[in-house]
N, C-alpha and C positions, 0 to 999 in steps of 0.2 A: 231358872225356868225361862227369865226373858229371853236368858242367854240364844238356850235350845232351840228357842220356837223360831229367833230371827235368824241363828246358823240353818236352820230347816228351811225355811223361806225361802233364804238366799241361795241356798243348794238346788230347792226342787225349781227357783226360777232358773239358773244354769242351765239345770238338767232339760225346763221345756224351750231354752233358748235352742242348745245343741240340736236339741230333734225337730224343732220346728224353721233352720235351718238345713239340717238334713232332708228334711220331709218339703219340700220345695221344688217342687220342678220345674226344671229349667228348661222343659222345651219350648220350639217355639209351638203351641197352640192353644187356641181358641175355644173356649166353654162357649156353643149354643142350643138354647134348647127349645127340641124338636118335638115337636106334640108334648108328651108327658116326660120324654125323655132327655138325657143330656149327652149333648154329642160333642166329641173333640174333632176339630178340625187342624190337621198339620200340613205340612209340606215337608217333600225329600230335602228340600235346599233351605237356604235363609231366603225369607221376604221381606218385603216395606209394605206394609199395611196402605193402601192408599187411602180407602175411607170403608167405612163401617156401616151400613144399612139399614139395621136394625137397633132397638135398645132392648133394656134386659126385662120381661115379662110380655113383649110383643106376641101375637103370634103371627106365623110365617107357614105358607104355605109350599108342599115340594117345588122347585123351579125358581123360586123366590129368589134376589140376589142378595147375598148375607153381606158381604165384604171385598171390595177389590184389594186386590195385592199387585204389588211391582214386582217381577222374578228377574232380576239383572243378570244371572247367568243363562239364561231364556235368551236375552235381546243381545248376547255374544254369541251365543250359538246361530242365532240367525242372521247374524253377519257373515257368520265363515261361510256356512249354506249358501249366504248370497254370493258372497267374494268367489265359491266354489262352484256354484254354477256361473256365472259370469267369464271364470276360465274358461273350464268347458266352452260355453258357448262360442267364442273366440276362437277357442281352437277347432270346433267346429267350421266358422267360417273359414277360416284360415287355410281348412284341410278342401274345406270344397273349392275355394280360389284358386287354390294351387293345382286341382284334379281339372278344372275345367280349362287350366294355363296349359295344362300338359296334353290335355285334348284339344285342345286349338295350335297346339304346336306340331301336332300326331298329325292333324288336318292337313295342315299346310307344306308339312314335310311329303306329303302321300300329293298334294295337288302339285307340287314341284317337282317331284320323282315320275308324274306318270302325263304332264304337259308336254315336256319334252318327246316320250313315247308315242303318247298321242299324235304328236304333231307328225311325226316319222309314220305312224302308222296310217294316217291319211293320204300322205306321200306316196308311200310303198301303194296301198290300194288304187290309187290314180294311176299311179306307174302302170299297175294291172290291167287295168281297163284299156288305157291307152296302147299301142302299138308297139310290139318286144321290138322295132328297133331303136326306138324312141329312149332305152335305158342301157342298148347296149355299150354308147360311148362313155358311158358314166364306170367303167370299168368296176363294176358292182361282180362280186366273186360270186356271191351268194345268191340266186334267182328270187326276184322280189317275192314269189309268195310264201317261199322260204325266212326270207326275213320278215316278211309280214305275220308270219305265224310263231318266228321270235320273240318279236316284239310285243304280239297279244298275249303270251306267255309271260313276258318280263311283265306286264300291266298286272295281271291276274295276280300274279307273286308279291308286288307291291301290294294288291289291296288285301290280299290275307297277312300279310305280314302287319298293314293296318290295323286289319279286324284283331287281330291277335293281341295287337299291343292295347286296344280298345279295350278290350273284355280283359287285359289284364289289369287295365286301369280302375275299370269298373270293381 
């Protein structure tokens, strides 16, 4: 009979080892309780508990701050975020340094193209005003208001061809 009662013992402790083992949960969360109730608190991810708030029979009000946590895959994600705007930005600047280099080169290319014109077309206008014999030894084939109105031509054309490459840059 001794026998029985200590083989029975030793079995039904087993048997409440096994299931109070099983019966164990392993996640990560937090028993607190909320007015009359008890409430689990978890996270998607693994956390570091930082510190803890409250003790057990407190009461706490909505709003109240129960528990900080550390979320370490939180503070790599907002690295890359930053690392990732930071590119961006960069190449933001990068794109506009380069648009305003090419617009000042646009500039400069249209005041070189159209000084030389200018200049000629000041000439050519003086020439006009002045005395036709005053241009005839200059063996000019083309009658200056003829070239005169070349030339304002040729200006015109540069500065659309300008505008053109402007608004395509824009």
């Amino acid at each position: 009979m001794k026998h029985l009662f200590l083989t029975l013992t030793v079995v039904s402790g087993m048997i409440l080892l096994f299931y109070s083992q099983i019966g164990i949960d392993q996640s990560l969360a937090v028993i607190a309780e909320v007015e009359p109730q008890k409430t689990a608190i978890s996270f998607p991810k693994s956390v570091r508990i930082k510190a803890i708030y409250v003790s057990p029979g407190q009461s706490v009000e909505k709003g109240d701050l129960l528990l900080e946590v550390d979320r370490p895959d939180l503070v790599l994600d907002l690295q890359k975020v930053s690392n990732d705007l930071q590119l961006v930005e960069s190449q933001l600047v990068e794109a506009t340094n380069k648009k305003n280099a090419t617009k000042e080169v646009l500039l400069l290319k249209y005041i070189r193209d159209t000084t030389g014109i200018k200049q000629e077309i000041n000439e050519l206008y003086a020439k006009l005003k002045s005395d036709t014999s005053a241009y005839r030894p200059l063996n000019i084939k083309v009658a200056p208001s003829e070239q005169f109105r070349l030339r304002l031509k040729e200006v015109i054309l540069v500065s659309k061809t300008l505008n053109t490459e402007l608004r395509g840059l824009e």
